[in-house]
VEXTIMAR-301956 format. One line per field, with one value per atom (N, C-alpha, C): residue in one letter; atom name; x, y, z. Coordinates in steps of 0.1 Angstrom, whole numbers, plus 5000, padded with zeros to 4 digits. Layout:
code	A,...
site	CA,...
xx	X,...
yy	Y,...
zz	Z,...
//
This chain:
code	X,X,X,X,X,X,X,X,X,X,X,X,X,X,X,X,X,X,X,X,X,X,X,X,X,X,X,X,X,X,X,X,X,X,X,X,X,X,X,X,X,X,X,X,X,X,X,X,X,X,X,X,X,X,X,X,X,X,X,X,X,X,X,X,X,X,X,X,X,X,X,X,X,X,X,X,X,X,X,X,X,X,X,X,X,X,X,X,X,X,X,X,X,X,X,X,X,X,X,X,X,X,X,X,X,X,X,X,X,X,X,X,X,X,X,X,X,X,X,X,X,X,X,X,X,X,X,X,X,X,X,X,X,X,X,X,X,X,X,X,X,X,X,X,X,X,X,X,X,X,X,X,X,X,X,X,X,X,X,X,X,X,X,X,X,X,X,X,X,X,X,X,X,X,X,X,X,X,X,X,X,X,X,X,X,X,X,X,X,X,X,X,X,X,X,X,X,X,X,X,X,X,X,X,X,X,X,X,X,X,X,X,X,X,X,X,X,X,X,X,X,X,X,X,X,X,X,X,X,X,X,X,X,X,X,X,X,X,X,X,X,X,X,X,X,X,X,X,X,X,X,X,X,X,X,X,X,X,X,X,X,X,X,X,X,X,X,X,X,X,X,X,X,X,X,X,X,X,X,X,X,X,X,X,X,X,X,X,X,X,X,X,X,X,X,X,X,X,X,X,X,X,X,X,X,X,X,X,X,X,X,X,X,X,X,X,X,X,X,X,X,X,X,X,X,X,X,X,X,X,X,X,X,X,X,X,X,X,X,X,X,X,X,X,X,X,X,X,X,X,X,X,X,X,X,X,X,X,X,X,X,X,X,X,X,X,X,X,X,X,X,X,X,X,X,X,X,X,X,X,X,X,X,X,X,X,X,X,X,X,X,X,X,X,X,X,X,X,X,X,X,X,X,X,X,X,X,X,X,X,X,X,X,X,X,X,X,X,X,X,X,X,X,X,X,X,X,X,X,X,X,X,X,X,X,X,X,X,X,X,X,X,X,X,X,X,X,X,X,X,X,X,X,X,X,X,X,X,X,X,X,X,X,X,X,X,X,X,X,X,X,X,X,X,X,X,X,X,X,X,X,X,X,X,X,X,X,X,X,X,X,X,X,X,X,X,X,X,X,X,X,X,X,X,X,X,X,X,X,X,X,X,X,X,X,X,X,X,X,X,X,X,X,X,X,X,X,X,X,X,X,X,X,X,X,X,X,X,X,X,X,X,X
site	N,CA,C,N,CA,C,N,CA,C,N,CA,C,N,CA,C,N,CA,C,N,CA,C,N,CA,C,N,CA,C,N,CA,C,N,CA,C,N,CA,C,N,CA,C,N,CA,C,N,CA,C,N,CA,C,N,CA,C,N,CA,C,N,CA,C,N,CA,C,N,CA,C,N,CA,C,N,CA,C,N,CA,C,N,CA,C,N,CA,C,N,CA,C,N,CA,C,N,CA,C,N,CA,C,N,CA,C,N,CA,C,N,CA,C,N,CA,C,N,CA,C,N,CA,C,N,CA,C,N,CA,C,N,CA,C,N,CA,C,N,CA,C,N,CA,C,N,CA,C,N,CA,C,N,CA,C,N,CA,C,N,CA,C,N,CA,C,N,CA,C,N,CA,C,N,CA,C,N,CA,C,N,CA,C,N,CA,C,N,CA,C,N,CA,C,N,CA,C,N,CA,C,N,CA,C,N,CA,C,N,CA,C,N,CA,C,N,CA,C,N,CA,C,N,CA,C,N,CA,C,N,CA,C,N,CA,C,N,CA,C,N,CA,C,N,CA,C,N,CA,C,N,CA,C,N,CA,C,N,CA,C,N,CA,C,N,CA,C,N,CA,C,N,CA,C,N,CA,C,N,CA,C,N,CA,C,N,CA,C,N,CA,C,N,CA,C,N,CA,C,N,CA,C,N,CA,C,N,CA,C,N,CA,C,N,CA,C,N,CA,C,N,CA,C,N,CA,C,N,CA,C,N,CA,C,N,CA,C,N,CA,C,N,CA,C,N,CA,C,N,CA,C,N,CA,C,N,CA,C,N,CA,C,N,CA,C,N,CA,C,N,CA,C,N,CA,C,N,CA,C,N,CA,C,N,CA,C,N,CA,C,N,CA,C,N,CA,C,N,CA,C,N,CA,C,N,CA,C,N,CA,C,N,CA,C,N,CA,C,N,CA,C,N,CA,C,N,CA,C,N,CA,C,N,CA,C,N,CA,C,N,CA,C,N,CA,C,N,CA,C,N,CA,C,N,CA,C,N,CA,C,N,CA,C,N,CA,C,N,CA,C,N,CA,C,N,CA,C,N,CA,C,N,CA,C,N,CA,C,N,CA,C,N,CA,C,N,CA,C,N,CA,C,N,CA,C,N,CA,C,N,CA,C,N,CA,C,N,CA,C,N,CA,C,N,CA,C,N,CA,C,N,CA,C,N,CA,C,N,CA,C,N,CA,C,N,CA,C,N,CA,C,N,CA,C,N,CA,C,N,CA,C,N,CA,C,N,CA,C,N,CA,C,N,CA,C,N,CA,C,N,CA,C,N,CA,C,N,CA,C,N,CA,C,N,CA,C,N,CA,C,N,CA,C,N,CA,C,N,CA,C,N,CA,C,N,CA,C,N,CA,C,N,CA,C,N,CA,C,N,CA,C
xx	9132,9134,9148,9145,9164,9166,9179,9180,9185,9181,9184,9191,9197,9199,9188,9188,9175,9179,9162,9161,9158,9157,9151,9138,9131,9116,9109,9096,9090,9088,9085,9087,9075,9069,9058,9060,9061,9069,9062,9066,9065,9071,9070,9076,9069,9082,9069,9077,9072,9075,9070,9082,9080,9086,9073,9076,9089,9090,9100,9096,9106,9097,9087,9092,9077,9065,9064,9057,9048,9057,9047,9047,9049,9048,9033,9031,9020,9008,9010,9000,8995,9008,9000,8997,8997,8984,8976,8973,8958,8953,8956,8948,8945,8952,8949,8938,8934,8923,8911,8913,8899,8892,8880,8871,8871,8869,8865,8881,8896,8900,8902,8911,8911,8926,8925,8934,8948,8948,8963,8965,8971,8971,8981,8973,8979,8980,8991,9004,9007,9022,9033,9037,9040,9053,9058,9063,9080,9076,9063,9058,9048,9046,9035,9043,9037,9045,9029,9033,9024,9030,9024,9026,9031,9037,9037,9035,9038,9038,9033,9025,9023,9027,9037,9034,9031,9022,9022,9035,9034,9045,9051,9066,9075,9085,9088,9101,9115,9123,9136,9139,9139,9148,9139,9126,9117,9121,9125,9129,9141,9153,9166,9164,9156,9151,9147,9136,9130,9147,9152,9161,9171,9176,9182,9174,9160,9154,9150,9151,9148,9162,9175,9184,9189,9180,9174,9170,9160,9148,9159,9150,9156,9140,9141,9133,9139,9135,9138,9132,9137,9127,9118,9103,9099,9084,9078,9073,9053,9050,9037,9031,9023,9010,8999,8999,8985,8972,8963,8955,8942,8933,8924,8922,8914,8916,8902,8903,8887,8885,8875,8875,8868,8878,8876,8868,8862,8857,8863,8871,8882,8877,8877,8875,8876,8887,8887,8879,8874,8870,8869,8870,8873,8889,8891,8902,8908,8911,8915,8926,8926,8938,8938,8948,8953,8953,8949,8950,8960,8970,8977,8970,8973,8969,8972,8963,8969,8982,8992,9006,9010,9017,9019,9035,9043,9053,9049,9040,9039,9029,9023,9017,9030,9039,9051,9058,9060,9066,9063,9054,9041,9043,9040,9041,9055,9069,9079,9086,9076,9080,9074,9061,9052,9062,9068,9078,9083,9091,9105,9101,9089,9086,9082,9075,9070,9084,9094,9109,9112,9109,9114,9103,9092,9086,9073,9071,9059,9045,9035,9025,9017,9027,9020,9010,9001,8994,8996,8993,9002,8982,8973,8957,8956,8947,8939,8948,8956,8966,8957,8954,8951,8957,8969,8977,8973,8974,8970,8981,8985,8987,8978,8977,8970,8974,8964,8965,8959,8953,8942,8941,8939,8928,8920,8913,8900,8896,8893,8889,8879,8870,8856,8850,8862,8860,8848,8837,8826,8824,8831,8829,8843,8847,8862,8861,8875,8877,8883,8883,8892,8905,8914,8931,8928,8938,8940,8948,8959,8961,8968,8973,8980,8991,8999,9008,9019,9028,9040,9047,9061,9074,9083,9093,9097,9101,9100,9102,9117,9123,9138,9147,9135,9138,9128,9130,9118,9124,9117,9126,9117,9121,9116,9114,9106,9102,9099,9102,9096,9090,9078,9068,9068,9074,9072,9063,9051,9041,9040,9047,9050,9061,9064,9069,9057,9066,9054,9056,9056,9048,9052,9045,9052,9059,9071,9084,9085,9088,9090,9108,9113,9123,9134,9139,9143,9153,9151,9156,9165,9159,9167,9163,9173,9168,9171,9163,9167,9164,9173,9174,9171,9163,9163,9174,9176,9189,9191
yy	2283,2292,2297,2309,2313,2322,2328,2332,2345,2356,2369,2379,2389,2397,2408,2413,2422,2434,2436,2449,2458,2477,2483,2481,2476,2480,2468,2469,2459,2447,2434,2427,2416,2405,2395,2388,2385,2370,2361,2347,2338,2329,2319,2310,2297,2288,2273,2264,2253,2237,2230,2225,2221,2208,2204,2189,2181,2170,2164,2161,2159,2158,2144,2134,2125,2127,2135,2140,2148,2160,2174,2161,2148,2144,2135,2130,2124,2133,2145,2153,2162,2158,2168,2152,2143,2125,2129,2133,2131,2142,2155,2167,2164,2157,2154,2150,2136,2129,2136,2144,2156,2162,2155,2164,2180,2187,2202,2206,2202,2208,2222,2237,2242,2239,2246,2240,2244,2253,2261,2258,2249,2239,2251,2256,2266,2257,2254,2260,2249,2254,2241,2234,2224,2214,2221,2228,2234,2246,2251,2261,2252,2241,2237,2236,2244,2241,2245,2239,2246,2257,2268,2278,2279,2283,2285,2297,2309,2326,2331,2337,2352,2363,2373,2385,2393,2403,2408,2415,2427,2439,2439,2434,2432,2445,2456,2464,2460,2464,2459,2454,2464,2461,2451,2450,2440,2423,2424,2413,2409,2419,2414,2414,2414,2410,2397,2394,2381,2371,2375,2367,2359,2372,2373,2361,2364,2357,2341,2340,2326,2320,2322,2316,2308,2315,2309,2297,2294,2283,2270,2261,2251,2244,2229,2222,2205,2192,2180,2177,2171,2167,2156,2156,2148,2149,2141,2134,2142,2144,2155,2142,2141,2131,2139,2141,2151,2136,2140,2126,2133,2139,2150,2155,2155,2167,2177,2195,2200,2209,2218,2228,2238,2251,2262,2272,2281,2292,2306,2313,2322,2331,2346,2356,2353,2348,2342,2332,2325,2313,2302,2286,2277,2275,2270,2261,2249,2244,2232,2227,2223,2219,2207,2201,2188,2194,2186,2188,2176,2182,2172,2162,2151,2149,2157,2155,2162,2158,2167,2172,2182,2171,2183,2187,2182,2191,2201,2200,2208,2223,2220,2227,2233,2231,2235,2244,2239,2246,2256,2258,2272,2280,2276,2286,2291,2286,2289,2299,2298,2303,2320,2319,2330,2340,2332,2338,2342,2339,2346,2357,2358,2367,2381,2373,2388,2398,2388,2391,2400,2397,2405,2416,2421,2432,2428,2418,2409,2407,2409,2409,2388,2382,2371,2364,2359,2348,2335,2336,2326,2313,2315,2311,2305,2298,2301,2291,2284,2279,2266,2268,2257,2249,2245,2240,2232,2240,2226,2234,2221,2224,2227,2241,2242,2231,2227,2220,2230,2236,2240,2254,2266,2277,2278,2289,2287,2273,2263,2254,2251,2241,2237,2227,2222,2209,2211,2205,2206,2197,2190,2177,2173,2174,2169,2153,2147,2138,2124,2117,2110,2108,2106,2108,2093,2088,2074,2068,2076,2069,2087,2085,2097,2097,2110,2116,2126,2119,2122,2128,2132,2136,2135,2141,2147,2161,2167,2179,2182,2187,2187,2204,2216,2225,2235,2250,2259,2270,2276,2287,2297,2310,2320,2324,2330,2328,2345,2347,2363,2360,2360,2355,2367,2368,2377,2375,2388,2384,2395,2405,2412,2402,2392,2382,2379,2371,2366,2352,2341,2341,2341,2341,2347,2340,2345,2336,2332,2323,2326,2322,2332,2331,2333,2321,2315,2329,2336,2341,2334,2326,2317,2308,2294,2282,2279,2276,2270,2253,2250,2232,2228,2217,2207,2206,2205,2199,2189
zz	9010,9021,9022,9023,9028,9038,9041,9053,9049,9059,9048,9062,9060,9068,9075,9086,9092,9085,9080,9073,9084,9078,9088,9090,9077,9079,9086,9093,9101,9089,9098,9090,9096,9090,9093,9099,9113,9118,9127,9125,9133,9133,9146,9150,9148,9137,9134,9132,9137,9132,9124,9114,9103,9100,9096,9092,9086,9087,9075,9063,9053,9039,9042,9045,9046,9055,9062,9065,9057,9051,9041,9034,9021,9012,9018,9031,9037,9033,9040,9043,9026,9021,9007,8999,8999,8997,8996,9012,9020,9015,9014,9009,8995,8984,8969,8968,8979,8974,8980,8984,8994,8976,8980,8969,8967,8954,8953,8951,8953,8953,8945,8945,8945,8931,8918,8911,8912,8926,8925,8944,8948,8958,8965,8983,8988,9008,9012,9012,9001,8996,8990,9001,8994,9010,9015,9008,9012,9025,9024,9036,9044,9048,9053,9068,9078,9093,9105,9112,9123,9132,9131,9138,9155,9163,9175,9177,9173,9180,9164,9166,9148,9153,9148,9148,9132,9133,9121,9120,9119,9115,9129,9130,9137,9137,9142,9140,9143,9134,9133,9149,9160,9174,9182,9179,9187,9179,9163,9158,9160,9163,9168,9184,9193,9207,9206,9202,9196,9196,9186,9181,9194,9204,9211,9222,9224,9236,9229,9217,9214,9216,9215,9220,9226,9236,9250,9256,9243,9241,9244,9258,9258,9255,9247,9246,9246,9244,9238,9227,9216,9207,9211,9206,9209,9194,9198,9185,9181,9170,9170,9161,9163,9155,9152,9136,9128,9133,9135,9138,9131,9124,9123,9118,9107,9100,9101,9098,9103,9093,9092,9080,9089,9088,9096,9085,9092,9082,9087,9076,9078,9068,9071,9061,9044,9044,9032,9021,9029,9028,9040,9034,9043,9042,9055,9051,9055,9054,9058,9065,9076,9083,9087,9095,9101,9117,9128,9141,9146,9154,9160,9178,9179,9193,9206,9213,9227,9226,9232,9229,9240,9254,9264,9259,9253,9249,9236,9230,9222,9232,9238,9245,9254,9261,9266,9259,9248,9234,9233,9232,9225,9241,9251,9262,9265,9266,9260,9252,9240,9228,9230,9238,9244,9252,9262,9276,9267,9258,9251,9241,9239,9228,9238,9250,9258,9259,9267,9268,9257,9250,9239,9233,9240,9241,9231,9226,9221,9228,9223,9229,9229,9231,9226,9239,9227,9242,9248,9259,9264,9264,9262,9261,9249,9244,9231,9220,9223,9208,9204,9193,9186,9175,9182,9168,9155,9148,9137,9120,9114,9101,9088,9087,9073,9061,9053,9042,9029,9033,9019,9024,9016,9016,9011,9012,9001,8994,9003,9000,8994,8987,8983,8987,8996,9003,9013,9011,9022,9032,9031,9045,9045,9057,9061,9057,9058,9057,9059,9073,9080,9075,9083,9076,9075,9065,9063,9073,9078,9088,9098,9108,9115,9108,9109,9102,9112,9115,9127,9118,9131,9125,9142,9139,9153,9153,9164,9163,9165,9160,9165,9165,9157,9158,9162,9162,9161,9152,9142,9132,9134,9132,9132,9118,9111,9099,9097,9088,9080,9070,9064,9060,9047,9032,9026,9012,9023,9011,8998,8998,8984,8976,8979,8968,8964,8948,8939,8934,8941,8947,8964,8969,8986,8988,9001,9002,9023,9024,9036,9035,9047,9050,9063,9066,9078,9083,9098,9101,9108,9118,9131,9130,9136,9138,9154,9156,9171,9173,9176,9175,9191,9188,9201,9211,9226,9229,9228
//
C-alpha cells in the first residue's frame, strides 16, 4: 500500500480497518483449509480489512472534504473478534467472509465515520452495516465452515483507502490514517 498525492480525477474510496499481521496470517489458515478453493486466493493479506464507509467515484474536492472531516475522528482503540464465518451470494459469484461479534464500538465507529463523510458532502448510510472481512471471491466453497477458533486484533486506526482497480494487479492506496486517541 502507498500513499500518493490527490489526483484531479474521481477516485474509489473507502474507509477500513485493517487487521495486524497475525491476525490477516489467522485468517488466511482458516480460508486454506476451506474446501473448492479457488487457485488464485482473492483478497491478499496485505488488502484484507473490513470496510466502514464505500464510495465509488469520489471527486477530487469531496475527497480533500472527506480528508479534512476525518481529522476530526475521535475514537479509543478497542478490540474486534472475527467469530463466523458465512458465504454471501454477490453478482460475481459467492463469497466468503468472516463476521465479527456484536461490537458496540465498532458500530460507533461506522456511524462516526458516516457523520464525517455526510460533512463532507457524502451520501453515506448511517443503517444497514454489516461488517464483516472478506476472505474469498468467487468462491467454490459450498458450506461455510466453523472458525477453529475467533480471530481478534485491536483497532487502533481508520485509513482512507483509494482502491486502484486499473492496476494490475489492483492496488489499494493509503490516502489518510487516522489513529486511535
Amino acid at each position: 500500500m502507498s500513499e500518493l498525492p490527490i489526483p484531479v480525477a474521481p477516485r474509489r474510496l473507502f474507509t477500513a480497518l485493517f487487521p495486524d499481521a497475525a491476525a490477516c496470517a489467522a485468517v488466511d489458515a482458516e480460508r486454506r483449509r476451506w474446501p473448492g478453493l479457488p487457485s488464485r486466493l482473492h483478497p491478499v493479506p496485505e488488502r484484507m480489512h473490513l470496510t466502514l464507509q464505500f464510495f465509488g467515484q469520489v471527486p477530487a474536492p469531496a475527497e480533500q472534504a472527506w480528508l479534512r472531516a476525518l481529522a476530526a475522528l475521535r475514537f479509543e482503540p478497542f478490540e474486534i473478534v472475527l467469530d463466523h464465518a458465512e458465504l454471501w451470494q454477490a453478482p460475481s459469484g459467492v463469497i466468503a467472509v468472516l463476521r465479527p461479534a456484536p461490537n458496540p464500538a465498532l458500530d460507533e465507529l461506522h456511524r462516526a465515520t458516516a457523520r464525517l463523510a455526510r460533512q463532507a458532502g457524502l451520501p453515506a448510510a448511517m443503517q444497514g452495516f454489516r461488517p464483516h472481512l472478506t476472505t474469498l471471491r468467487r468462491a467454490r466453497v459450498t458450506e461455510r465452515l466453523p472458525l477453529r477458533q475467533p480471530i481478534g486484533w485491536t483497532v487502533r486506526a481508520v485509513d482512507l483507502i483509494w482502491s486502484d482497480l486499473h492496476a494490475q494487479p489492483p492496488r489499494y492506496h493509503r490516502l489518510g490514517r487516522f489513529p486511535a486517541a
